[in-house]
C-alpha positions in Angstrom: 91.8 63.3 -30.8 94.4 63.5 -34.0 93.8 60.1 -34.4 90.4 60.6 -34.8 90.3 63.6 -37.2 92.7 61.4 -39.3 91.1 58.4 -39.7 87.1 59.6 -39.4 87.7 62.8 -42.1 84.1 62.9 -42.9 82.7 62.5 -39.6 84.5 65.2 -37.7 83.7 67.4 -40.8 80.4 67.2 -40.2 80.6 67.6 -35.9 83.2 70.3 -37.0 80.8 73.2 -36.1 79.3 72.1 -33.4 82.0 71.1 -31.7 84.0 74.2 -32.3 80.7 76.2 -30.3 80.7 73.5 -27.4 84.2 74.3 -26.7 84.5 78.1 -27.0 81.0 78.1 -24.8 83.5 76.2 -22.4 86.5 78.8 -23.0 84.2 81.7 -22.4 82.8 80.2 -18.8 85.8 79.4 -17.8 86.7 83.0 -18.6 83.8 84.5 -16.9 84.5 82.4 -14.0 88.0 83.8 -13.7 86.6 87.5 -13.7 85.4 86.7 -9.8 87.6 84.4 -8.6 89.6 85.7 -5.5 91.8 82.7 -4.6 94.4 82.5 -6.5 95.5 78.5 -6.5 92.0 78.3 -8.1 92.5 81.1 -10.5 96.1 79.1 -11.7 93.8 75.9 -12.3 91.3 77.4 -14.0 94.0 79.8 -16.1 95.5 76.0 -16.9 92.1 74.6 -18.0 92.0 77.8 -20.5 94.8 77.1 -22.1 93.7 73.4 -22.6 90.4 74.6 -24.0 92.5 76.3 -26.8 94.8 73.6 -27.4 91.8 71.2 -28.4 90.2 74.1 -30.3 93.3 74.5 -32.4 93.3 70.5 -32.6 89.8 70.3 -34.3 91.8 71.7 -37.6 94.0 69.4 -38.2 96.4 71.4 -40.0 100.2 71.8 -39.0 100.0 75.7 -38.6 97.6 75.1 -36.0 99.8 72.1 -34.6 103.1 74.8 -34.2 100.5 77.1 -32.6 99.4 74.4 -29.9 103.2 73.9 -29.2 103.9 77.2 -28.8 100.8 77.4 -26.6 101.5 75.1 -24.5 104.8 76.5 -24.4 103.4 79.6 -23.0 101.5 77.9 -20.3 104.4 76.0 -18.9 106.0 79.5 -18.3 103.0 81.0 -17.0 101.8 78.9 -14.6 105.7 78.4 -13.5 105.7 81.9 -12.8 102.6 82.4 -11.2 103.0 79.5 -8.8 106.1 81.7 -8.2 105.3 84.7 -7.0 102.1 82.4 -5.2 104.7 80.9 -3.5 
């Protein structure tokens, strides 16, 4: 995906947009789907396909503040899923 935002500048400016409302549709259903989920191996994956969904948001911007933020993100979901697997067991 960073390869394509580097070398096709003014195509993903243009698919910017719409792109940006495809994948927080997808963040917010994965969300909702969360809400009513009782088993909790399921609610791990899903928790792990949320944080993905924010990672290739932040991507879209191509900008190295939003680069730091995915590490950090990611970050943040090794711990967490680490730790809910945990108490899981």
């Amino acid at each position: 995906m960073y390869k394509f935002l580097v070398i096709n500048v003014f195509l993903s400016s243009l698919f910017l947009g719409f792109l940006d409302l495809i994948i927080l549709f997808g963040i917010f259903m994965v969300a909702s789907t969360l809400l009513f989920n009782v088993d909790y191996k399921k609610v791990i994956a899903f928790w792990s396909v949320l944080h993905t969904g924010i990672s290739v948001l932040l991507f879209w911007y191509n900008d190295l503040i939003f680069v730091v933020v995915v590490v950090f993100c990611n970050f943040g979901h090794i711990l967490s899923s680490c730790f809910m697997f945990l108490m899981i067991g």
